[in-house]
C-alpha positions, 0 to 999 in steps of 0.5 A: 640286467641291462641298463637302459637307454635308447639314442634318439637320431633322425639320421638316414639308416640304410638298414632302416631304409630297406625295411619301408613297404614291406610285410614284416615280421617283427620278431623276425628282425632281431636274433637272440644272443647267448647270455645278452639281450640284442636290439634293433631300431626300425623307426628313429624319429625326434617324434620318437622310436619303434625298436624290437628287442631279444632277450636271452633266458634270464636277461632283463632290463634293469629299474629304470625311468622314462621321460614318456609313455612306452608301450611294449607288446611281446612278440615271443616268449614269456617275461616279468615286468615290474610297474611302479611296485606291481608284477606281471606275467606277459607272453605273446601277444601281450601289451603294457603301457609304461607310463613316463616317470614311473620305475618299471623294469623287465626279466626275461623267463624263457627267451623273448622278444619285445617291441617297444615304442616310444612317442615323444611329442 
C-alpha cells in the first residue's frame, strides 16, 4: 500500500502544458510499473487537481482522509475501494465520490487505472 498525498502547485509544467487542445486518451498517459503504483498530474491548480494513477495487481492506496471531496472513475482494470467502512467492487467505467474527512482506501484486484480529481475552492 501507498501512503497517500498530492503536491498542490500552479507552477508551468512543460509536460502538462503539451497536453492542451488535444483529444486524449487518459489512461494512455500513465504506464504501469511492476510492483508499484505510478501517477501523473495533468491539471494542478490552487482550485484543485485532475491526476491519473497506474496500479499494479495488488497495489493500493492506504486508509486515508482528504480535506475535500474526491472523484474517481476507473479508466481500466478492476479495484476495491473502502468508504467510511463500506466495499465496493469498481471496473471500467466506474465513479465514486470520496467525501472529504471520510477514511476511504483502495486495492488494486487486477492492474488498473484511475482518474482522480480533486476540487478545492
Amino acid at each position: 500500500m501507498v501512503d497517500f498525498k498530492l503536491e498542490n502547485t500552479d507552477k508551468p509544467d512543460k509536460k502538462r502544458d503539451e497536453l492542451k487542445g488535444k483529444v486524449l486518451q487518459l489512461k494512455d498517459l500513465v504506464n504501469y510499473n511492476e510492483g508499484t503504483v505510478a501517477s501523473r498530474m495533468i491539471i494542478s491548480r490552487k482550485a484543485g487537481n485532475i491526476t491519473i494513477f497506474s496500479f499494479d495487481e495488488n497495489e493500493g492506496l492506504s486508509e486515508h482522509t482528504a480535506p475535500f471531496d474526491a472523484v474517481v472513475s476507473i479508466l481500466e482494470g478492476e479495484c476495491e475501494v473502502w468508504v467510511a467502512g463500506q466495499t465496493f467492487t469498481m471496473k471500467e467505467g466506474d465513479t465514486i465520490i470520496f467525501p472529504a474527512h471520510v477514511p476511504h482506501a483502495l486495492s488494486a484486484v487486477t492492474k488498473f487505472k484511475m482518474s482522480l480529481t480533486m476540487i478545492k475552492e
